[in-house]
Legacy VTK file of the C-alpha trace (Angstrom):
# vtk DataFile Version 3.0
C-alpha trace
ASCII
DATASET POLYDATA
POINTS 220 float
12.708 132.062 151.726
14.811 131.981 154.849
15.377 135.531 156.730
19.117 134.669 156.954
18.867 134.009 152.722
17.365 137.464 152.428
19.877 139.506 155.213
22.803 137.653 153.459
21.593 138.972 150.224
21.520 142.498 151.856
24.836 142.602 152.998
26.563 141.207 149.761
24.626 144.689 148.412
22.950 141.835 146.098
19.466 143.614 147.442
18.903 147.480 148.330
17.607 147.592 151.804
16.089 150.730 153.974
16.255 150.057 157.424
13.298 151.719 159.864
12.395 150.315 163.187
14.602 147.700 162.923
13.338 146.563 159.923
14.284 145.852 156.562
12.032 147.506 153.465
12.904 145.831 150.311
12.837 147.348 146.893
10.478 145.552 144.027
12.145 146.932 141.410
15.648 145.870 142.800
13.997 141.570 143.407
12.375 141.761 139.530
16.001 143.045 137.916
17.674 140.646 140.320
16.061 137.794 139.219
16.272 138.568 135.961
19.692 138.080 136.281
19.495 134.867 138.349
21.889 136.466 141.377
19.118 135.926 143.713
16.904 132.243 143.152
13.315 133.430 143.279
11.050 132.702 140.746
10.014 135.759 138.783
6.778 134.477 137.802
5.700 135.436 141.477
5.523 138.832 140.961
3.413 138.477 137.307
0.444 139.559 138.646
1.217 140.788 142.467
-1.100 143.656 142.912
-2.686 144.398 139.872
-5.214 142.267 139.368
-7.920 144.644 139.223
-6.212 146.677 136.233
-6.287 145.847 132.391
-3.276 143.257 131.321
-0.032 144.915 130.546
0.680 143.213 126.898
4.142 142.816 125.635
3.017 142.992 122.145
1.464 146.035 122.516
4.349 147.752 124.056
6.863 146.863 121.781
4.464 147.752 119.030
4.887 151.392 120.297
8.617 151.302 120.996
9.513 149.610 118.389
12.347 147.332 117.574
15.684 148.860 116.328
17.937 146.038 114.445
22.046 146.420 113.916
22.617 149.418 116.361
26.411 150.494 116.548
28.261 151.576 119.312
31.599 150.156 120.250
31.513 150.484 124.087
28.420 150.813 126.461
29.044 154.913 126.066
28.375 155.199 122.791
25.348 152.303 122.406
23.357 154.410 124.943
23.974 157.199 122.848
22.886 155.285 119.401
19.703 153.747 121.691
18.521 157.475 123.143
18.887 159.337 119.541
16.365 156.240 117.822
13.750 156.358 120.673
10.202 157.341 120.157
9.891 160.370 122.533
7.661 163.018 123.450
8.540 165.752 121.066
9.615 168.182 123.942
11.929 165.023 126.105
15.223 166.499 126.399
17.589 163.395 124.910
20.830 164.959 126.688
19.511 164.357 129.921
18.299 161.106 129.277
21.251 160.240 128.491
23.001 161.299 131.568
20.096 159.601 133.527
21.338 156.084 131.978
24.876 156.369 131.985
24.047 157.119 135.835
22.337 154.121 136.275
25.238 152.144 134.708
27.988 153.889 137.215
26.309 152.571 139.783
26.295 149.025 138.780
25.764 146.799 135.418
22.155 146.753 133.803
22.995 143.732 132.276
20.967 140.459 133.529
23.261 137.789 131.737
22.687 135.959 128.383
23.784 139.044 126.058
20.200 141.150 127.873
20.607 144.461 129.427
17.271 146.557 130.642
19.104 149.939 131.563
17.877 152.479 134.299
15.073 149.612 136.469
15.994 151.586 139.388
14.995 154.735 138.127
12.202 154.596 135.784
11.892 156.863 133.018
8.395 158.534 133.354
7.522 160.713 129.952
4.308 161.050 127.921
0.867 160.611 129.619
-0.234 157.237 127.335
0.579 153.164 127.571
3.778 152.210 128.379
6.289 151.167 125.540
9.161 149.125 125.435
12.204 149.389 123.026
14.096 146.887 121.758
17.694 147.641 120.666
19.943 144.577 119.009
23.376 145.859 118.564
25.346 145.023 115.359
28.157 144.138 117.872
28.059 142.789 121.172
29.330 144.793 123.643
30.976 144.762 127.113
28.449 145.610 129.742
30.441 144.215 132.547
27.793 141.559 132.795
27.175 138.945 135.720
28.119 135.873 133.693
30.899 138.101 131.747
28.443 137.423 127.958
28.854 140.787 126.093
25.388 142.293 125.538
23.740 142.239 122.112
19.799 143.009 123.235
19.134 145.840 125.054
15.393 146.403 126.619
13.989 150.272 127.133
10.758 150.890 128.975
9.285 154.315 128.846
6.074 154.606 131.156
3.774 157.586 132.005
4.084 156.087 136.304
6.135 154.668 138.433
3.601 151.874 138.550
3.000 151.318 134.865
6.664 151.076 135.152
7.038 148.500 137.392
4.142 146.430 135.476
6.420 146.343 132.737
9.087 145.381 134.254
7.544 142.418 136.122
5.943 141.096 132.803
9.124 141.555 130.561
11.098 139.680 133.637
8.816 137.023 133.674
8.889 136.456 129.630
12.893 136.596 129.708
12.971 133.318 131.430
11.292 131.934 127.859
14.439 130.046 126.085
12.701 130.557 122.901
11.977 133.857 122.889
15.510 134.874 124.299
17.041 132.994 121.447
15.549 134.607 118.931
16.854 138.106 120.343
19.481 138.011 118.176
20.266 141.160 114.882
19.299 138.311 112.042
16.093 137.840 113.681
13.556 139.795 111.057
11.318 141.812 113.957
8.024 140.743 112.835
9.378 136.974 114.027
10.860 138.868 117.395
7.167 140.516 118.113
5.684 137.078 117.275
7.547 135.483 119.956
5.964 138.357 122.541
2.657 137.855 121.548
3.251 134.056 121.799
3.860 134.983 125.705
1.177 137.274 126.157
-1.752 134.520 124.419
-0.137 131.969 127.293
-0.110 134.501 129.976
-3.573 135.277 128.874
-4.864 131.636 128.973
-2.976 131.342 132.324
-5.109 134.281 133.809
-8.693 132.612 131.913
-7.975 129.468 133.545
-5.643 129.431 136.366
-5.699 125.734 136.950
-4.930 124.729 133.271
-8.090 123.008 133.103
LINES 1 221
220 0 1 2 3 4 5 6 7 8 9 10 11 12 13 14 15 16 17 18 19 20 21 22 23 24 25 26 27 28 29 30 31 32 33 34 35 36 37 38 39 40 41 42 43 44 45 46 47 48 49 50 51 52 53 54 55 56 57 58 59 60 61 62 63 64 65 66 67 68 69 70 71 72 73 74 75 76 77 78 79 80 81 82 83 84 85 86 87 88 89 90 91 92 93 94 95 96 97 98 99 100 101 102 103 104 105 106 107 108 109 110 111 112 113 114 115 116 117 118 119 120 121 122 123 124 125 126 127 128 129 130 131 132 133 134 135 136 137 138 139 140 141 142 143 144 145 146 147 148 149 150 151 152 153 154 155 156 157 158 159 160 161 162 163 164 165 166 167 168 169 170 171 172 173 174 175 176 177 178 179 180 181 182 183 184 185 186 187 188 189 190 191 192 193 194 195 196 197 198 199 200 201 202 203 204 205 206 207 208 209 210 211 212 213 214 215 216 217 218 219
């Protein structure tokens, strides 16, 4: 990728940027939801595995497994889904629900979570750290799409949550779910009359090939 590609990106505010000594310190979590969305044309799949290749695999399965998946949500603007989303999700007894959901209609003031196709993954800037276990990863299909001020203007019917104990089990997440999103299959059947056992299927169906990818690189 050209340096011009990646300072044009910077100015357009496309890519958060701090600037010391005259150079430019990207943010990962700000590339993984960006090309998510497809605003900036780098391959997800290159961040899969960056950096944690000594560390167990991060399965989606498993994640949404302990998030669970939440069919036929209402809400009838982005205001009130977040609202419906932060009363159904599996918290630490003690996590104060108000202030979580201040903390993601933050993130949305300061710019659309949405990634296009009718997805949203609310607050990747920010991550919410609670509980001390695995990550998990909520899955919220709305009854009725709604307006989320999206890049390719597709109101937003699937709605992705990740709760992680670190910043880095966080950003493992992220870079596994942003990877899998770019699966036509499995981002068709994110729909409210998919049953959720065929929904977690589809995960585990990408975890088994990311697996076989990892036993044998090379496809041989």
């Amino acid at each position: 990728m050209s340096e011009s590609r990646i300072h044009q990106w910077i100015r357009r505010g496309v890519l958060r940027a701090n600037r010391v000594n005259d150079r430019y310190h990207l943010h990962r979590s700000d590339l993984l939801e960006q090309t998510s969305s497809g605003a900036v044309d780098v391959r997800a799949e290159i961040f899969a595995d960056l950096d944690f290749a000594a560390e167990p695999p991060v399965m989606l399965g498993e994640a949404l497994r302990a998030g669970g998946i939440f069919p036929a949500l209402e809400g009838g603007n982005k205001s009130a889904v977040l609202r419906e989303i932060v009363k159904v999700l599996a918290l630490p007894p003690d996590s104060d629900r108000e202030s979580l959901l201040q903390l993601l209609m933050a993130r949305e003031a300061m710019g659309s979570t949405a990634i296009g196709g009718g997805i949203a993954i609310p607050h990747v800037r920010r991550p919410l750290l609670l509980g001390d276990g695995r990550p998990s990863l909520s899955l919220c299909l709305l009854r009725h799409p709604v307006d989320f001020a999206a890049p390719d203007g597709l109101p937003v019917h699937a709605i992705f949550v990740i709760i992680a104990p670190t910043s880095r089990a966080h950003l493992r997440l992220l870079s596994k779910l942003s990877v899998a999103l770019h699966d036509s299959t499995l981002r068709a059947a994110l729909t409210p009359d998919s049953p959720p056992q065929s929904i977690l299927r589809e995960f585990e169906r990408i975890d088994s090939a990311s697996s076989a990818s990892l036993r044998d690189p090379d496809g041989e």
